[in-house]
C-alpha positions as CSV (number, residue, x, y, z in Angstrom):
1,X,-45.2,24.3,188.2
2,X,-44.1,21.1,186.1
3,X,-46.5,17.8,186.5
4,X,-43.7,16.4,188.5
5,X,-43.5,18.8,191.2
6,X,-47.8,18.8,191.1
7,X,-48.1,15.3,191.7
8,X,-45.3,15.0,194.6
9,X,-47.6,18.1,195.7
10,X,-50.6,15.7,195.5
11,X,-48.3,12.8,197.2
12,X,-48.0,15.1,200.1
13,X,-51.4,16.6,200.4
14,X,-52.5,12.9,200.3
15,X,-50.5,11.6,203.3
16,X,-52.3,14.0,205.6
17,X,-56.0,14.0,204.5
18,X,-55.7,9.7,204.2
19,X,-53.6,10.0,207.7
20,X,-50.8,7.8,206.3
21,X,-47.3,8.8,206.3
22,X,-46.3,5.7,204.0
23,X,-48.8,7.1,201.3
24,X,-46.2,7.2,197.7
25,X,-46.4,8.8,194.5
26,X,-47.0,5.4,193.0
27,X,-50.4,4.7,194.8
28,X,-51.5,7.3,193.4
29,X,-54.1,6.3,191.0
30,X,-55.8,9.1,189.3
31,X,-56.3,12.5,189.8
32,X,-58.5,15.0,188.8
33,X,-59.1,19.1,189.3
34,X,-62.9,19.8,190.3
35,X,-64.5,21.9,193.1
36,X,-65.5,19.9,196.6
37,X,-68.8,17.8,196.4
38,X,-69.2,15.8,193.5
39,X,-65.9,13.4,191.9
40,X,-65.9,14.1,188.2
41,X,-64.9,10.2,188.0
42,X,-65.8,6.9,189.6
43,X,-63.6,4.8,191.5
44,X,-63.4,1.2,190.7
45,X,-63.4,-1.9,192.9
46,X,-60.6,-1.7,195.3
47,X,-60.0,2.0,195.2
48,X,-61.3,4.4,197.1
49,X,-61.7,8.8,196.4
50,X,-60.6,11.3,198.5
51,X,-60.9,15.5,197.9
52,X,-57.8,17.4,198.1
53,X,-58.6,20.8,200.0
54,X,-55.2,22.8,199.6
55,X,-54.8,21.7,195.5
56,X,-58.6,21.3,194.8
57,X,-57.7,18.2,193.3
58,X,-60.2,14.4,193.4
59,X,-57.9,11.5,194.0
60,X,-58.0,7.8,193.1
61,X,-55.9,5.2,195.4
62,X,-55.6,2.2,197.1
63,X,-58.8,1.7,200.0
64,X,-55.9,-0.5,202.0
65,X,-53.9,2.8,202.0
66,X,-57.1,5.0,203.5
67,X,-56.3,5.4,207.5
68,X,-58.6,7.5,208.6
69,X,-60.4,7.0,211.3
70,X,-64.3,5.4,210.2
């Protein structure tokens, strides 16, 4: 699997856990392989972290993107 294909992977993964069709490749942040509990990184201000179930993956984005329900 090229990095290409893995992050429009990620992309797609992201739109359902954050519950926002209108999430893009480019909001993505940063991203980062690790188990479930911990992030291996911090976010900074204006960005929020999410865990990635299906890729194991930590990502980095945009809070204003998060729509989950609180």
């Amino acid at each position: 699997m090229s990095i290409r294909t893995l992050e429009r992977e990620l992309a797609k993964e992201a739109r359902m856990v954050l519950a926002n069709p209108a999430f893009r490749l480019k909001d993505l942040m940063e991203w980062q392989t690790g188990a479930a509990g911990k992030c291996p990184f911090e976010a900074h201000e204006g960005e929020g972290l999410a865990f990635l179930p299906e890729l194991s993956v930590w990502i980095a984005f945009p809070l204003a993107l998060d729509k989950r329900g609180k």
